[in-house]
N, C-alpha and C positions, 0 to 999 in steps of 0.2 A: 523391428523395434516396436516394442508397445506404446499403444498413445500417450500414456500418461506419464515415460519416457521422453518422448517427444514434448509434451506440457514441460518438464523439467530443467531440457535441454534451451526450450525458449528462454524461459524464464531466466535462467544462467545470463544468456545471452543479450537479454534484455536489460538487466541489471549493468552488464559489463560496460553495455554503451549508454546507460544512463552514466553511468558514473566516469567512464573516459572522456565524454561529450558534455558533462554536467556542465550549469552556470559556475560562476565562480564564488556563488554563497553557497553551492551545492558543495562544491570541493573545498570550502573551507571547514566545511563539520568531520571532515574526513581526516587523521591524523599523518598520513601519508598524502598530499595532493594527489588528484588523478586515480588512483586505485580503489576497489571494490574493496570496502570493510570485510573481512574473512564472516563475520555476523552475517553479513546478506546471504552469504554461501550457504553458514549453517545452518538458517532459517529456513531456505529452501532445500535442503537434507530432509529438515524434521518433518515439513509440509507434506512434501510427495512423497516420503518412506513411509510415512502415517498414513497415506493415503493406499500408498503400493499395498501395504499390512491389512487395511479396511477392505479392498478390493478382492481379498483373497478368499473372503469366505461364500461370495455365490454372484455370480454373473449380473444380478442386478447393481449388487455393492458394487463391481467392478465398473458397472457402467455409471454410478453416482460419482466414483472419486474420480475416473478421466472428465467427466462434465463439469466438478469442481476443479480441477487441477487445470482446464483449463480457462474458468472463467477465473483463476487467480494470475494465469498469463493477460488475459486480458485486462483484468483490473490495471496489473502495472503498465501496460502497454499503455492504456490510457491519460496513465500518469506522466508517461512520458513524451506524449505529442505535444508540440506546440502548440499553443492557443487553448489549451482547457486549462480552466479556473483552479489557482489551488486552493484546498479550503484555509482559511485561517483560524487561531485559538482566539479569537479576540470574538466577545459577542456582538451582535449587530440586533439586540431587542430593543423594538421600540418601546417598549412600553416600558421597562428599563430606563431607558433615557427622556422618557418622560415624566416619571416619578422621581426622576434627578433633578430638571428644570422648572416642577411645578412648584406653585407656590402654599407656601406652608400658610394654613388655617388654622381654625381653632380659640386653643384657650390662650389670652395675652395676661402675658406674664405681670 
C-alpha cells in the first residue's frame, strides 16, 4: 500500500470518529445525528486523487503530495484532540474596540 494511501485511509478514519464521537453542537450541523456528511468523503476523494494524479509525473512530485497528504491528516488530527483551541469568526482587534469606545473630538455641532 502506498503512503499517500495510507495518508487517505487516516484521514477517512479520522473524520469517522470525529464525527461519531463529536460534541453535540458538532452533531447538530450534521442533518443525520452521529454520521459522517457524504461531503467529508468527497472532499477527501478530490484532495488525495489530486494529489495521487500530481505525484505521477516524477518522483519528486510523488514525494511532495505524500508530505502534503499527510500533513492534511495531521492537520485534522489536530483538530480533533482535546484541549486545542478552536479558532473563532468573531474578531478580537484591539484597536477595533478601541475606536468603538473612544471618545468623539472635534467639530461641536
Amino acid at each position: 500500500m502506498g503512503s499517500l494511501l495510507l495518508a487517505w485511509a487516516a484521514e477517512i478514519g479520522i473524520i469517522t470518529y470525529r464525527d461519531l464521537t463529536g460534541s453535540p453542537a458538532w452533531k447538530a450541523q450534521h442533518t443525520v445525528a452521529s454520521l459522517p456528511l457524504p461531503a467529508d468523503y468527497i472532499a477527501t476523494v478530490l484532495i488525495f486523487g489530486s494529489l495521487g494524479l500530481a505525484g505521477k509525473s516524477s518522483q519528486g512530485a510523488k514525494t511532495a503530495a505524500n508530505l502534503f497528504g499527510w500533513a492534511v491528516v495531521i492537520a485534522t488530527f489536530l483538530n480533533v484532540m482535546p484541549g486545542v483551541p478552536k479558532t473563532n469568526s468573531t474578531s478580537t482587534s484591539t484597536t477595533t474596540a478601541a475606536a468603538k469606545t473612544a471618545p468623539k473630538t472635534g467639530a461641536v455641532a
